[in-house]
TIRO-2110 file (N, C-alpha, C; in Angstrom, 1 decimal):
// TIRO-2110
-6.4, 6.0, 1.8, N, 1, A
-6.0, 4.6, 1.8, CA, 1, A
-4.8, 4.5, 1.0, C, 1, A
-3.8, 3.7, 1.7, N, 2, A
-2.3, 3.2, 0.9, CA, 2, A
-2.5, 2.0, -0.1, C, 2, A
-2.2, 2.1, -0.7, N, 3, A
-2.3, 0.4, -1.7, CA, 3, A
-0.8, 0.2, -1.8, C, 3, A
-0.6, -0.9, -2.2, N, 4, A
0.6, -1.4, -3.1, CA, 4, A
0.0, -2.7, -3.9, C, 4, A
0.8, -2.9, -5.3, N, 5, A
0.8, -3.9, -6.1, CA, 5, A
2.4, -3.9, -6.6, C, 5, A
2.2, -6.0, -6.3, N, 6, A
3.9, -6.4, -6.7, CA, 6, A
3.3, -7.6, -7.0, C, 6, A
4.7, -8.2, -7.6, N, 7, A
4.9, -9.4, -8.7, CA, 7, A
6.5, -9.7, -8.3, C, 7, A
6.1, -11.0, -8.0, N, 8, A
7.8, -11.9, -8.5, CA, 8, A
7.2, -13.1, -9.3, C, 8, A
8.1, -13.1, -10.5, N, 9, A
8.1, -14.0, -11.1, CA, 9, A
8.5, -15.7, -10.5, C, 9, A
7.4, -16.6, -11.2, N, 10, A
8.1, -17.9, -10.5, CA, 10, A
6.7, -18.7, -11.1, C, 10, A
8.0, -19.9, -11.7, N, 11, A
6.7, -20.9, -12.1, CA, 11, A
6.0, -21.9, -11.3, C, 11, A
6.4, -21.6, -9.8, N, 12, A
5.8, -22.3, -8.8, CA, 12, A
4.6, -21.5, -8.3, C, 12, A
3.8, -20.5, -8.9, N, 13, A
3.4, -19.2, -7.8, CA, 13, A
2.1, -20.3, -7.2, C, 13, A
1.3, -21.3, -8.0, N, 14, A
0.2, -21.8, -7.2, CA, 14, A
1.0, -22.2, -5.6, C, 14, A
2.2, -23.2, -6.0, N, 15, A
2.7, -23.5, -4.8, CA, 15, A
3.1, -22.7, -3.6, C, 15, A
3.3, -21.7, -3.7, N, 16, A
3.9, -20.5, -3.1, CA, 16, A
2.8, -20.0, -2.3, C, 16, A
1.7, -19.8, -3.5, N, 17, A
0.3, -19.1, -2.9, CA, 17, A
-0.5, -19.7, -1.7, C, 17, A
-0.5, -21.4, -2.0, N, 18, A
-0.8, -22.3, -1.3, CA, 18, A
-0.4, -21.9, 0.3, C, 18, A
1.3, -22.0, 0.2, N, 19, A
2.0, -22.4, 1.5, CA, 19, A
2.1, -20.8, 2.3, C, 19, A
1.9, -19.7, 1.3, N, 20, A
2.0, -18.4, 2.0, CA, 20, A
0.6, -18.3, 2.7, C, 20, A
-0.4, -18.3, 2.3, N, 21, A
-1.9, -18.6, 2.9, CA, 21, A
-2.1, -19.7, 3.7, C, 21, A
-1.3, -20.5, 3.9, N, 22, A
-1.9, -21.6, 4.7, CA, 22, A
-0.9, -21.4, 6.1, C, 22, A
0.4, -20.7, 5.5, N, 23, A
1.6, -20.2, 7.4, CA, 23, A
0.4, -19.0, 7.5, C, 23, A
0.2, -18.2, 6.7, N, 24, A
0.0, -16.8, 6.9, CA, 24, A
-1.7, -17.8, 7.9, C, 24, A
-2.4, -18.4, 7.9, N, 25, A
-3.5, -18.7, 8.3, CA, 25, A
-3.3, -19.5, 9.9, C, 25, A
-2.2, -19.2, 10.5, N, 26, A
-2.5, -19.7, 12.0, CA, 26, A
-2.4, -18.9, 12.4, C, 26, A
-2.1, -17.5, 11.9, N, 27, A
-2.2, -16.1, 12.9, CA, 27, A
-3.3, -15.0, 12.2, C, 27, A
-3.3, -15.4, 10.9, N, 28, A
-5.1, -14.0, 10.8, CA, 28, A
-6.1, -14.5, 9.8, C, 28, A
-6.8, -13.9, 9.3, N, 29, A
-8.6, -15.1, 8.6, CA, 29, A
-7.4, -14.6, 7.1, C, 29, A
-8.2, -16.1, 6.5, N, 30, A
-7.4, -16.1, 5.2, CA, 30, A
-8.6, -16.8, 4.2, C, 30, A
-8.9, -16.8, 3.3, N, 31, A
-9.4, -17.3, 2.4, CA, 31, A
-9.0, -17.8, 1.2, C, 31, A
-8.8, -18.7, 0.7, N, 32, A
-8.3, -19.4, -0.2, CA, 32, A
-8.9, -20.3, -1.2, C, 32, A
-8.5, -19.9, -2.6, N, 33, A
-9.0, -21.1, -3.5, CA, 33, A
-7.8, -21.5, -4.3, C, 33, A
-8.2, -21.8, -5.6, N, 34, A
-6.9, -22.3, -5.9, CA, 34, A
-5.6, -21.1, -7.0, C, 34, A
-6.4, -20.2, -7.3, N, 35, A
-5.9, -19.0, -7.5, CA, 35, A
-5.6, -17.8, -7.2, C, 35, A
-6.1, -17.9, -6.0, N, 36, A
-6.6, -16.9, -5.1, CA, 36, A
-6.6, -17.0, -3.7, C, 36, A
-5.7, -16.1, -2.9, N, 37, A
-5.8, -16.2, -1.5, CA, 37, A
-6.2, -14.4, -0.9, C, 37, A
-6.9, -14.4, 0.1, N, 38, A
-7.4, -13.0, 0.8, CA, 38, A
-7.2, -12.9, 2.0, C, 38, A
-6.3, -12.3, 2.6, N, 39, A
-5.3, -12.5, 3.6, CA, 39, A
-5.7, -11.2, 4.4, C, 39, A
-6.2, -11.3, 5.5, N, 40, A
-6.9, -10.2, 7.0, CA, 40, A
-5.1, -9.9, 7.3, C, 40, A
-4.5, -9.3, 6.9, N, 41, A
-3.5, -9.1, 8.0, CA, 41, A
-4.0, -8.1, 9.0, C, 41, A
-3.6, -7.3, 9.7, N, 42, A
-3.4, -6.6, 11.0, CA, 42, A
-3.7, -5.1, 10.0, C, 42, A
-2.8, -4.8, 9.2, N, 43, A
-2.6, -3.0, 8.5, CA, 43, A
-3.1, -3.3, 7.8, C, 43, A
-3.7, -4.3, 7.1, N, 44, A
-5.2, -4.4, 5.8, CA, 44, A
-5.2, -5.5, 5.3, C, 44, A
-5.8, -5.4, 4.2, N, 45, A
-6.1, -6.6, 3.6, CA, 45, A
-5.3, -6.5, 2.0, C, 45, A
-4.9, -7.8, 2.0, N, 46, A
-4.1, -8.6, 0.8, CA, 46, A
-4.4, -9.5, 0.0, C, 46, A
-5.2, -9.0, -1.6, N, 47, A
-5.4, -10.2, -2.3, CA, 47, A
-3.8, -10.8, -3.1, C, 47, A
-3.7, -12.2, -2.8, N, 48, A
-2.6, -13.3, -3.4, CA, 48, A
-2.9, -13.7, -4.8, C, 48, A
-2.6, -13.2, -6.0, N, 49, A
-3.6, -14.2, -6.8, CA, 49, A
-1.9, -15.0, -7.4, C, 49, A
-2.0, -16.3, -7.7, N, 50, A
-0.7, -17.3, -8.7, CA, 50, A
-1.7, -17.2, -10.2, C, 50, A
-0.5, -16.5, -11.1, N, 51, A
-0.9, -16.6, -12.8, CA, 51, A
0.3, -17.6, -13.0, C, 51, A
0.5, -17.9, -13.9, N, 52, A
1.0, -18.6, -14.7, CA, 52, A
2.9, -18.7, -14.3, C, 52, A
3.1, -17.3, -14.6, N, 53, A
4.4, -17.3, -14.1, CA, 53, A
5.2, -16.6, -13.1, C, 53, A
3.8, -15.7, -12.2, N, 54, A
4.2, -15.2, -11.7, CA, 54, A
3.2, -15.1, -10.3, C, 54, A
3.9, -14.4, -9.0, N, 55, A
2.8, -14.4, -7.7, CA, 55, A
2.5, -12.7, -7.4, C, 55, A
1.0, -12.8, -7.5, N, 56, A
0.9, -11.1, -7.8, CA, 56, A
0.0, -10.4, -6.7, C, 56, A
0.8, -9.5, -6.1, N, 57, A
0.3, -9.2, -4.7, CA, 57, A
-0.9, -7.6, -4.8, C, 57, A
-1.9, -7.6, -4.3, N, 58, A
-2.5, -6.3, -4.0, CA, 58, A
-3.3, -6.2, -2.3, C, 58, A
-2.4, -4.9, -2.1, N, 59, A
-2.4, -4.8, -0.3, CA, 59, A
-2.9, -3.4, -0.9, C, 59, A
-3.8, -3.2, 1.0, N, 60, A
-4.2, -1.9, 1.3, CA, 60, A
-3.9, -1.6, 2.7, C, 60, A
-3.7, -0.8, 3.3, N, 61, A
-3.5, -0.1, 4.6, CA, 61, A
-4.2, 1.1, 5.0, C, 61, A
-4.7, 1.6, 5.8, N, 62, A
-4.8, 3.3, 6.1, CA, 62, A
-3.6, 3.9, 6.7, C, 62, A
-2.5, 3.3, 6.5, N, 63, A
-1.5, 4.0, 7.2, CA, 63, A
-0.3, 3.7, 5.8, C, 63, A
0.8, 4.5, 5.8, N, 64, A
2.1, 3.9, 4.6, CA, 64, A
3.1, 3.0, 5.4, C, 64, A
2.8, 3.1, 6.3, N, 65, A
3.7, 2.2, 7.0, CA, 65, A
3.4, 0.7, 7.3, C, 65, A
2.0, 0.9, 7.0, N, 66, A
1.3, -0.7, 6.9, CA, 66, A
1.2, -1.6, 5.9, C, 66, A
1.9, -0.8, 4.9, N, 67, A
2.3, -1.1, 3.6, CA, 67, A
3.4, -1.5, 3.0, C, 67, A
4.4, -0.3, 3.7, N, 68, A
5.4, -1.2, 4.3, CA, 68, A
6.1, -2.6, 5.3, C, 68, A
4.7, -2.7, 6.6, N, 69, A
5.1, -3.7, 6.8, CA, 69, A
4.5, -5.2, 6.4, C, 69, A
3.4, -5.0, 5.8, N, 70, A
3.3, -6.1, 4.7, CA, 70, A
3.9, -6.6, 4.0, C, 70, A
4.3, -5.4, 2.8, N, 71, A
5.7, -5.9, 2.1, CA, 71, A
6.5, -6.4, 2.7, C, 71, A
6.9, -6.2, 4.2, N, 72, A
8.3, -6.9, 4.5, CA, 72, A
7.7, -8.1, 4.7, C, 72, A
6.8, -8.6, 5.4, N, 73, A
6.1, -9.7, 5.6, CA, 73, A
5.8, -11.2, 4.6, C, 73, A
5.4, -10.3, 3.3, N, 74, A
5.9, -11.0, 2.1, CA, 74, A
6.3, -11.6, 1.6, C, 74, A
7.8, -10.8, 2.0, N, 75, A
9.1, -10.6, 1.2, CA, 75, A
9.4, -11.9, 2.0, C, 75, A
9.5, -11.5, 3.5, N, 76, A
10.3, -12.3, 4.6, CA, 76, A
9.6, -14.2, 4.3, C, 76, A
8.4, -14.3, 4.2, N, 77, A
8.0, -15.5, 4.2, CA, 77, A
8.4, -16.4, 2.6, C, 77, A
7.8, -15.2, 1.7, N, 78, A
8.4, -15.9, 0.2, CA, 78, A
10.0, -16.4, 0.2, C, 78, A
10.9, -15.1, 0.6, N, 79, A
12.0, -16.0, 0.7, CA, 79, A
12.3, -16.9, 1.5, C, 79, A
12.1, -17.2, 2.4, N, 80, A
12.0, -18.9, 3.2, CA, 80, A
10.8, -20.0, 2.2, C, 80, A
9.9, -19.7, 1.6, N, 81, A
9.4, -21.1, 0.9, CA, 81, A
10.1, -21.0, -0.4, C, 81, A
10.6, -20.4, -0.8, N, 82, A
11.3, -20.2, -2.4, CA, 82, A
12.6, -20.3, -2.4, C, 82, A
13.3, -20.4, -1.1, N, 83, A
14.7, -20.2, -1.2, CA, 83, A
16.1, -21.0, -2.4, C, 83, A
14.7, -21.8, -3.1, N, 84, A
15.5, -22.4, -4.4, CA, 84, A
15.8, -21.1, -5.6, C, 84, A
15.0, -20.1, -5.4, N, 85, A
14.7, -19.6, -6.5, CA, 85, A
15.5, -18.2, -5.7, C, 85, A
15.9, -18.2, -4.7, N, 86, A
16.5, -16.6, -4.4, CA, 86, A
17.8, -16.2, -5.5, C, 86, A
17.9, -15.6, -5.3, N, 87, A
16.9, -13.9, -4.9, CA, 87, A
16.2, -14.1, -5.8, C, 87, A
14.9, -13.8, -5.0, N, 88, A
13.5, -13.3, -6.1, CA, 88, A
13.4, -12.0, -6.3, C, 88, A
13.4, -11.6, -7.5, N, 89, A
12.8, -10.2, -7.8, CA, 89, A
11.6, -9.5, -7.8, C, 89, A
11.1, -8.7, -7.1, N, 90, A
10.2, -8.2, -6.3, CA, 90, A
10.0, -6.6, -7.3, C, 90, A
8.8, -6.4, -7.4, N, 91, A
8.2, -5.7, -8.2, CA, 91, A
7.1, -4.9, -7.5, C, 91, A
7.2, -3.9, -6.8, N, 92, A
6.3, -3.1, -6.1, CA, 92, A
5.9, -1.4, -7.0, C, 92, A
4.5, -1.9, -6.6, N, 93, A
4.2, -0.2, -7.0, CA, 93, A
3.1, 0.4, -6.3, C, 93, A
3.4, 1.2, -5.2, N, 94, A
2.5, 2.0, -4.1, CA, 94, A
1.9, 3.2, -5.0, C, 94, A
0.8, 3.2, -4.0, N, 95, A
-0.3, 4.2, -4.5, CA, 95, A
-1.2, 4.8, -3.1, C, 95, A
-2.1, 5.7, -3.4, N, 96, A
-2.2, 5.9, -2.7, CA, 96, A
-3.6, 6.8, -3.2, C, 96, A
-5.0, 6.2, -2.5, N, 97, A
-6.4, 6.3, -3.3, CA, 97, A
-7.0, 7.2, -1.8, C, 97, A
-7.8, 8.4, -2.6, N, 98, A
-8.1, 9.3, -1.7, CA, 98, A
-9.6, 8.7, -1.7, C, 98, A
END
């Protein structure tokens, strides 16, 4: 199994988390509370959590490329609802659990 864990900072992350989980929810099962989003994509599953000052991502895949295309997926949505705050700085760290 692939993992990744990333962080961009931002003192909007509830807002973010909100509007990323609620586009990301007309195309796969998403679960949501108010700190917390669990996102079914297609290459695995992605918990969303908003802290304080930041939006902090943990994805899994069975493939590295599914991990990759998560991250772009991410990437690509956050910068369209944050585009006040571009460029966001994006903070990834892949692993990979036997």
């Amino acid at each position: 199994m692939f993992t990744t864990k990333g962080s961009v900072k931002t003192d909007k992350a509830a807002k973010y988390l909100v509007q990323l989980c609620k586009h990301f929810a007309h195309k796969v099962e998403v679960d949501l509370s108010d700190t917390k989003g669990d996102v079914a994509f297609p290459m695995g599953p992605c918990t969303i959590t908003a802290e304080d000052s930041a939006l902090v991502f943990a994805g899994q895949s069975h493939k590295p490329e599914g991990i990759e295309a998560m991250k772009g997926i991410i990437v690509v949505h956050l910068d369209k609802f944050a585009w006040r705050e571009f460029p966001l700085d994006y903070q990834w760290e892949d692993g990979e659990v036997s």
